[in-house]
C-alpha positions in Angstrom: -25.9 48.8 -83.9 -24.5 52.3 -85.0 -21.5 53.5 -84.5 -22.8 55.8 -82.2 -24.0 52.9 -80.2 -21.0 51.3 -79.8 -19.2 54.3 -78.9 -21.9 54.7 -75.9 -21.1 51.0 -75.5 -17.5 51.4 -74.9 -17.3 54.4 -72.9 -19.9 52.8 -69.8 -17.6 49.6 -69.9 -14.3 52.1 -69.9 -15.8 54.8 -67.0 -17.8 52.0 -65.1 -17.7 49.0 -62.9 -17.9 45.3 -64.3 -19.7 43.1 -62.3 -21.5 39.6 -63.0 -25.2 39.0 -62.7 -25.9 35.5 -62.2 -29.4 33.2 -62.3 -29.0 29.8 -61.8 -32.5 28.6 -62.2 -33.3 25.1 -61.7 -34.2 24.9 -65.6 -32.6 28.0 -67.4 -28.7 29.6 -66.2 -28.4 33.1 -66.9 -25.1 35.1 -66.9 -25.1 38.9 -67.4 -22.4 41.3 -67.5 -23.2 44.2 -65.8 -21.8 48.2 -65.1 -22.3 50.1 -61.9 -21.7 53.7 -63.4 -20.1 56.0 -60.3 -20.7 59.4 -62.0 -24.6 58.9 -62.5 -25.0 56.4 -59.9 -26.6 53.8 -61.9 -26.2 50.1 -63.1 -27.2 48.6 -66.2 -26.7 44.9 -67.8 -24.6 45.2 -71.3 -25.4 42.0 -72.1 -26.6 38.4 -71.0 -26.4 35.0 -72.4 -28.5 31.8 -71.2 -28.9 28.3 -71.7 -30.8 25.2 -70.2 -29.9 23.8 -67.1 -28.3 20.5 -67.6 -31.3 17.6 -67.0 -30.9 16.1 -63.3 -28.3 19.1 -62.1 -30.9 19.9 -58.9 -31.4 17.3 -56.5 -33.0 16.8 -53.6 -32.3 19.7 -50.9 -29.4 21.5 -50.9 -27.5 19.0 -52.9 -26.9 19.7 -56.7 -24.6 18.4 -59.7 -21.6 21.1 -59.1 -19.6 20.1 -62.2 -22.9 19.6 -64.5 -24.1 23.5 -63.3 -20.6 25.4 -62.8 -19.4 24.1 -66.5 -22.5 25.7 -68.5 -22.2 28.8 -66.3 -18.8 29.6 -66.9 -19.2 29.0 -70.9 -21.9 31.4 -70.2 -20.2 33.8 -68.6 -17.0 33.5 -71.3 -19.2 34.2 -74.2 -20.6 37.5 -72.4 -16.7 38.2 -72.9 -13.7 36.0 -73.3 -11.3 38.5 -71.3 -13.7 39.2 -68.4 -11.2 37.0 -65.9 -9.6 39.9 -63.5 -11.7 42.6 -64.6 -15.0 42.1 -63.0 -15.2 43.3 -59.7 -18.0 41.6 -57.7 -20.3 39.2 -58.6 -24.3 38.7 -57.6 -25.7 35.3 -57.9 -29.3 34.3 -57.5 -30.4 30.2 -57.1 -33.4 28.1 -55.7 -34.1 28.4 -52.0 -33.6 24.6 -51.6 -29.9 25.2 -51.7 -29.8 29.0 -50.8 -32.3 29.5 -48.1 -32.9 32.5 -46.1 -36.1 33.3 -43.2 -36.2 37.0 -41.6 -35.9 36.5 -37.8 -35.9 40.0 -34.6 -33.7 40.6 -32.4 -34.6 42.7 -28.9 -32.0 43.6 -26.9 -32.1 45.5 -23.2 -29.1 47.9 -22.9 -27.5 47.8 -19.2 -26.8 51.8 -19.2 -29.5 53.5 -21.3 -27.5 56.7 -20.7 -24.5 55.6 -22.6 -24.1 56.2 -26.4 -24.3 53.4 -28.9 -21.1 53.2 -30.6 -20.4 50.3 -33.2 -18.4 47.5 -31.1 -21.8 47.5 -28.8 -23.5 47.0 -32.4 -21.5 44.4 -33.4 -21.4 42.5 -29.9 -25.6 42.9 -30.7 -25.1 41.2 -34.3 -22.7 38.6 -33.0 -25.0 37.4 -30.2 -28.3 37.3 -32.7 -26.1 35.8 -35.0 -25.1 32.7 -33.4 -28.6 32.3 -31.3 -30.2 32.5 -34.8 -27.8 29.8 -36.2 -29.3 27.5 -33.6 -32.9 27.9 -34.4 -31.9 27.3 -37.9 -30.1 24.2 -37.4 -33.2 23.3 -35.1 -35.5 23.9 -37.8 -34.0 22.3 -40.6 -33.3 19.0 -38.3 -37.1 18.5 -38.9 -36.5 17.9 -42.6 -32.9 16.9 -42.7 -30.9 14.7 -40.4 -27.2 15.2 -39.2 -26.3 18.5 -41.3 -24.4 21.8 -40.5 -25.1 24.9 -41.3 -23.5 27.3 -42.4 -24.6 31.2 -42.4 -23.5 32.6 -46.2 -24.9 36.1 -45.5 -27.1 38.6 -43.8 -29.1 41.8 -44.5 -29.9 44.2 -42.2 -34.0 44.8 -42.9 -34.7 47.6 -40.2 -33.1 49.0 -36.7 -34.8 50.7 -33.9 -33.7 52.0 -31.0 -36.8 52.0 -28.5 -39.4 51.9 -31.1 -37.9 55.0 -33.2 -36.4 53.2 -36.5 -33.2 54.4 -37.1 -30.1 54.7 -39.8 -27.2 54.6 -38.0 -27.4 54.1 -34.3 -24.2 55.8 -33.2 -24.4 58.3 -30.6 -27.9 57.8 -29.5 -28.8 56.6 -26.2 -31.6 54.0 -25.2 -32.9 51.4 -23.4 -33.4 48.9 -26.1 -32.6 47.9 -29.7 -34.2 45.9 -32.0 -34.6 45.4 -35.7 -35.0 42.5 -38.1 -32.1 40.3 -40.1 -32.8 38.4 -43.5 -30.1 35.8 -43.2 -28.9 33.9 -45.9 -28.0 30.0 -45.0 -26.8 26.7 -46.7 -25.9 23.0 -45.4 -21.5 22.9 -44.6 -21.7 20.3 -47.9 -23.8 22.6 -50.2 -21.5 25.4 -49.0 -18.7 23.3 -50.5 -20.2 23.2 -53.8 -20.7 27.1 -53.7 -16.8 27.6 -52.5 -15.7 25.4 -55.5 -17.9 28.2 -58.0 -16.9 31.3 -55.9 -13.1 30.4 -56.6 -13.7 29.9 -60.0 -15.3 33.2 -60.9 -12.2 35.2 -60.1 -14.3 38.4 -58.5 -13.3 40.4 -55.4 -16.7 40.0 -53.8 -19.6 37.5 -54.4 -22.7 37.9 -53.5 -25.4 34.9 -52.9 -29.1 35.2 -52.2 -32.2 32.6 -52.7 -34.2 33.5 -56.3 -37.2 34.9 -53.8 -35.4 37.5 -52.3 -33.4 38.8 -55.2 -37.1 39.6 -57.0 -38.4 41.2 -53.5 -36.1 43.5 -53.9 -37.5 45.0 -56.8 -41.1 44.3 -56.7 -42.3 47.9 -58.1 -45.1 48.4 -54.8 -44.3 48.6 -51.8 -46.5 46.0 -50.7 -47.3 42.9 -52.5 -47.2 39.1 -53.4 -44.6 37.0 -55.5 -45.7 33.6 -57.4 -42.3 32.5 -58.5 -42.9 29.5 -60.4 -39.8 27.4 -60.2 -38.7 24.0 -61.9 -39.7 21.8 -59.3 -41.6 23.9 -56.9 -43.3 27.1 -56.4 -42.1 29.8 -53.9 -44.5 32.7 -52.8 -43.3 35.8 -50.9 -45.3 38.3 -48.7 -44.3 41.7 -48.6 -45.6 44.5 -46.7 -44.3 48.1 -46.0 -40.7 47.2 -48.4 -40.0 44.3 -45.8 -40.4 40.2 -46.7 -42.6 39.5 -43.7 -43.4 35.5 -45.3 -42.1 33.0 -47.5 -43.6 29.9 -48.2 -43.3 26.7 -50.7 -44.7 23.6 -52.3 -43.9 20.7 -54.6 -45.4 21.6 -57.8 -43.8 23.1 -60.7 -43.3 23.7 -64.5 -42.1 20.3 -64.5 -45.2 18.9 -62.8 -47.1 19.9 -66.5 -44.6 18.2 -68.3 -44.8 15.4 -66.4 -48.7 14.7 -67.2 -48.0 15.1 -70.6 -45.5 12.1 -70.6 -47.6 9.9 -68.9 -50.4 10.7 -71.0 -48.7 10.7 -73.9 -45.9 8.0 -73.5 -43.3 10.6 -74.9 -40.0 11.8 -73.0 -39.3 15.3 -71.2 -37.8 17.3 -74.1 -40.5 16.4 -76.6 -43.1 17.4 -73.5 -41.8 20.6 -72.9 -42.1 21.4 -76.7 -45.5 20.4 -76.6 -46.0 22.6 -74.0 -44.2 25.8 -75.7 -46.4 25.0 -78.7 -49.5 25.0 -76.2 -48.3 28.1 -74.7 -48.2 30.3 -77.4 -51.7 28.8 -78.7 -49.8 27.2 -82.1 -51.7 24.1 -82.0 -54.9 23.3 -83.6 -58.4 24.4 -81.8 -58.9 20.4 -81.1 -55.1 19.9 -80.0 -55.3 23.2 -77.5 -58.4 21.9 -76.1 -57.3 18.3 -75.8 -54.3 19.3 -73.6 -56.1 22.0 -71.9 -58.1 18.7 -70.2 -54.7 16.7 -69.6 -53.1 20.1 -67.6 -56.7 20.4 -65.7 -55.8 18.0 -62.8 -52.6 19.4 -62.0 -53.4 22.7 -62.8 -56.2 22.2 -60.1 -53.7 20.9 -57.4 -50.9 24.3 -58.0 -53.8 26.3 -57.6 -55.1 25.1 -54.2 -51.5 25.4 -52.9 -51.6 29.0 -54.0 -54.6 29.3 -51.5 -53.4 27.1 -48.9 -49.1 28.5 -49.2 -51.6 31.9 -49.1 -53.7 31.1 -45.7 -50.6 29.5 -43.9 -48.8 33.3 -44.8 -51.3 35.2 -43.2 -54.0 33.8 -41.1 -55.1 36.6 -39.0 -53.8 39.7 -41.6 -55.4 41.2 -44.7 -53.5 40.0 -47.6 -52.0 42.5 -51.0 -54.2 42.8 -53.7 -51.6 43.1 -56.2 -50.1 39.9 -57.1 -47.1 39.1 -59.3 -46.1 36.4 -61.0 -43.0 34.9 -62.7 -41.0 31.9 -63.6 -39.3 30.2 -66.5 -42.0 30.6 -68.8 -42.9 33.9 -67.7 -46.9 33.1 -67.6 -46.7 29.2 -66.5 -49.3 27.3 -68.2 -51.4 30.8 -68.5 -52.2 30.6 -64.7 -53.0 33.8 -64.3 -56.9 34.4 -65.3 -57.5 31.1 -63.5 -55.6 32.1 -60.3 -57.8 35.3 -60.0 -61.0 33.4 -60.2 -59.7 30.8 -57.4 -58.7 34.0 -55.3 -61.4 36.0 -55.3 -64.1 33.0 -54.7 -61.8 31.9 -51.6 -62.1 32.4 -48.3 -59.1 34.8 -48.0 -58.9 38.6 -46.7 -57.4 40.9 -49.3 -57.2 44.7 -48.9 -59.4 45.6 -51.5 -60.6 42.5 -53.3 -62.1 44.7 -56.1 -58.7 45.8 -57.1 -57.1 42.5 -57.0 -54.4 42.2 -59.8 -52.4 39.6 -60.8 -49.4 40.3 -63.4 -46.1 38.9 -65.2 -43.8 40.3 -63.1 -41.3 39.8 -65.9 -43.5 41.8 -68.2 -43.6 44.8 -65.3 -39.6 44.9 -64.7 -39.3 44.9 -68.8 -41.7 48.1 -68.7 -39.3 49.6 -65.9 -36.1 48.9 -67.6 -36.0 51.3 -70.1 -32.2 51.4 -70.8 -32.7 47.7 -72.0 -32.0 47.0 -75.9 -35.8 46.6 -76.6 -34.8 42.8 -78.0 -33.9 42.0 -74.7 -36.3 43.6 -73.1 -39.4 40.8 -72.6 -38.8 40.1 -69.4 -37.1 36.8 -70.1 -34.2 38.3 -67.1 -36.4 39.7 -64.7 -33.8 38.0 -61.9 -31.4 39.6 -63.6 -32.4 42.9 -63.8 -33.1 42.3 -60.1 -29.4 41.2 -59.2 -28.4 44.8 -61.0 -30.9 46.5 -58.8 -29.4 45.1 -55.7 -25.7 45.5 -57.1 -26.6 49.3 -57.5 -27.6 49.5 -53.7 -24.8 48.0 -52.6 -22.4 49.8 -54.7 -24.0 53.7 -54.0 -24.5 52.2 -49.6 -21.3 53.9 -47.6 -22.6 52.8 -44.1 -20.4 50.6 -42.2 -23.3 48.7 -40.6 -23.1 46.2 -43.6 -20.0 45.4 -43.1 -20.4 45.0 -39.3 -23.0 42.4 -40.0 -20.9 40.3 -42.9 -18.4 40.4 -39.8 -20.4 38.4 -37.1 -21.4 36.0 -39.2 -17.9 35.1 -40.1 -17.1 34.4 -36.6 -20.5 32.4 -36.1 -18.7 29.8 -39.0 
């Protein structure tokens, strides 16, 4: 670095905002520390470290090893910069939607004088009773899967608001007979909320900030239209988008670990000497004979992730033509090189795509590296594309002024 650079360094950290960027993926924690700079109106990460997720931390749903996570993210987070306590401001935090979940849901509402303005207590007697009506069908929802919990509403977004059809910014001092709109909402179990207290009080920041791992790389897909393959530890997660709005999220039980498993019931060898295998396989370091040997061992459940691509894919969208731009990301960036293969599957399938000819399926990781040009070009390989994610969202949030947000954050307080 020249001196130059360090200068430059220096003077964003002095004139900008510190906030955290966290990714607590099911097999790698990332921490970054980030600046929101007011003057330019733009956020960039200064730095990230990351290390493997302790082995066993993630559970079963929305139950998780707190003291095995929290204690490797916060050595993370002191070696971005041992004097960070008190001097970051917010904090943005990313994890698996089997302990941050979230499902977009409308709300209609008739107004009894049409004539009258909106003003924002009618607004926010609109969010308070979607709010809690939406906390029941949740509750009802997850009762199929989980017996005797609580649940409790971490946060809520605001996707769209109309006012008789017409979609609208700021709804104060227009009249109408209805309003509508869509709310991403954010939602735990009461017990997993517990475990997320414990880390929100340890991070010392003014505001935090947490979202499921799908929605955080939504927010920055680069088209305004398109499908997310997110690849986790465990499981896979795919996201529909259409017109900038999540319109579909679904998931099933096969992830990188389901490759490592093969191997180790093949091979008779444990996890960590799998995964290496698997690395080596990866980058095609292993002889001709060797590649081709575990090329046969993968096939099976290589196979099995790629129908429930198709089927995660049908359930989405049964009756609507599907993207044809599909990205795809995880902790290996390119899992298991699925992403010739998947294009094959696709295009033979029986699904609808807008324009099957221009069907394209990319490293998403690779695409936000391209994008994020103020990145130190070592960094830059797409190995935080949820962090560079997190930054984007942390820069809307910082440069949005509208008091609707804070309206929302408000009535699901009182839903607790």
């Amino acid at each position: 670095m020249t001196q130059d650079d360090s200068i430059q360094k220096e003077d964003s950290r002095a004139s900008g905002e510190l906030f955290l960027v966290l990714d607590l993926g099911v097999d790698i924690l990332q921490a970054g520390l980030a600046t929101y700079n007011k003057q330019d109106e733009k956020a960039a990460i200064l730095k990230y470290e990351q290390d493997l997720t302790p082995q066993d931390s993630f559970q079963k749903d929305f139950c998780f090893d707190e003291q095995k996570i929290f204690s490797t993210l916060i050595a993370l987070i002191s070696k971005l910069d041992a004097g960070l306590k008190n001097k970051v401001s917010h904090c943005f935090l990313a994890a698996p939607a089997s302990y941050l979940a979230g499902r977009v849901f409308n709300f209609n509402f008739q107004r009894q004088d049409p004539q009258t303005a909106i003003d924002l207590r009618e607004l926010e007697n609109v969010f308070i009773k979607t709010t809690f009506q939406i906390k029941d069908k949740i509750k009802e929802d997850i009762k199929q899967r989980i017996s005797g919990v609580s649940i409790h509403l971490v946060d809520g977004h605001l996707l769209n608001l109309k006012i008789d059809g017409y979609p609208v910014s700021n709804p104060e001092d227009l009249t109408g007979q209805q309003i509508a709109g869509q709310i991403f909402y954010i939602y735990t179990t009461e017990d997993c909320w517990q475990h997320w207290q414990k880390l929100i009080e340890l991070l010392h920041c003014r505001e935090v900030f947490l979202m499921p791992r799908f929605w955080s790389l939504l927010q920055t897909l680069p088209v305004d239209r398109g499908i997310i393959i997110d690849v986790g530890y465990q499981q896979t997660e795919i996201s529909l988008k259409r017109q900038n709005l999540l319109v579909g999220q679904s998931s099933f039980n096969i992830g990188s670990v389901s490759f490592d498993y093969v191997l180790t019931e093949a091979l008779g060898i444990g996890l960590s000497e799998a995964r290496e295998i698997k690395s080596r396989y990866l980058a095609y370091s292993l002889s001709n004979q060797a590649q081709n040997r575990f090329t046969e061992i993968f096939k099976p459940v290589r196979q099995s992730w790629l129908q429930g691509v198709v089927v995660a894919l049908q359930g989405l969208s049964p009756n609507a033509i599907l993207p044809e731009k599909i990205f795809i990301t995880g902790s290996d960036d390119s899992p298991i090189d699925l992403i010739g293969d998947l294009k094959n599957v696709l295009l033979t399938e029986k699904l609808s795509f807008l324009d099957k000819n221009r069907l394209t399926i990319e490293s998403l990781g690779a695409r936000v590296a391209t994008q994020d040009k103020e990145q130190d070009a070592s960094q830059n390989k797409g190995q935080k594309v949820v962090l560079s994610s997190l930054c984007q969202i942390a820069l809307s949030f910082f440069k949005n002024t509208s008091p609707i947000a804070r309206i929302l954050k408000k009535s699901i307080k009182l839903a607790h």
